[in-house]
Steps between C-alpha positions, in 0.01 A plus 500: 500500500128491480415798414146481676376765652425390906214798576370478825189414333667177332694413833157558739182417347287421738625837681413786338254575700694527781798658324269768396356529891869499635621737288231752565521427888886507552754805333795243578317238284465743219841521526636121503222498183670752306879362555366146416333680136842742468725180547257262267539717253849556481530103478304438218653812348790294514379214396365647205815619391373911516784527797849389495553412887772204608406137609563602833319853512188281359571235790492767750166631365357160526589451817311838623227389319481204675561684874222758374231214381572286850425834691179558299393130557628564855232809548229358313510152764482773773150650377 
């Protein structure tokens, strides 16, 4: 795998700003921000070979990543 960390900061850009706003503005935000961090992590722990997980435990992870970044993409279209 890649090995590439995917911050929030490398996957939105332009959107800091309003990451930042969001956050401050909406508890349940926070939230969805942390488990996207918590669950980044853990991937690229993974990847870097500091955690034995299984193909398909690291699958699952990406795949919550994925569900957590679309609902943080969703929010930030609704500002």
């Amino acid at each position: 795998m890649s090995n590439t960390p995917h911050t929030l900061g490398d996957e939105f850009p332009e959107q800091m700003e309003a990451i930042h706003a969001l956050k401050a503005k909406s508890p349940e935000f926070a939230q969805v921000l942390t488990e996207y961090d918590e669950v980044n992590d853990k991937i690229h722990r993974a990847e870097a070979r500091l955690d034995a997980i299984s193909e398909e435990a690291e699958a699952t992870l990406r795949r919550q990543r994925l569900a957590l970044k679309d609902r943080i993409a969703a929010a930030l279209e609704r500002m």
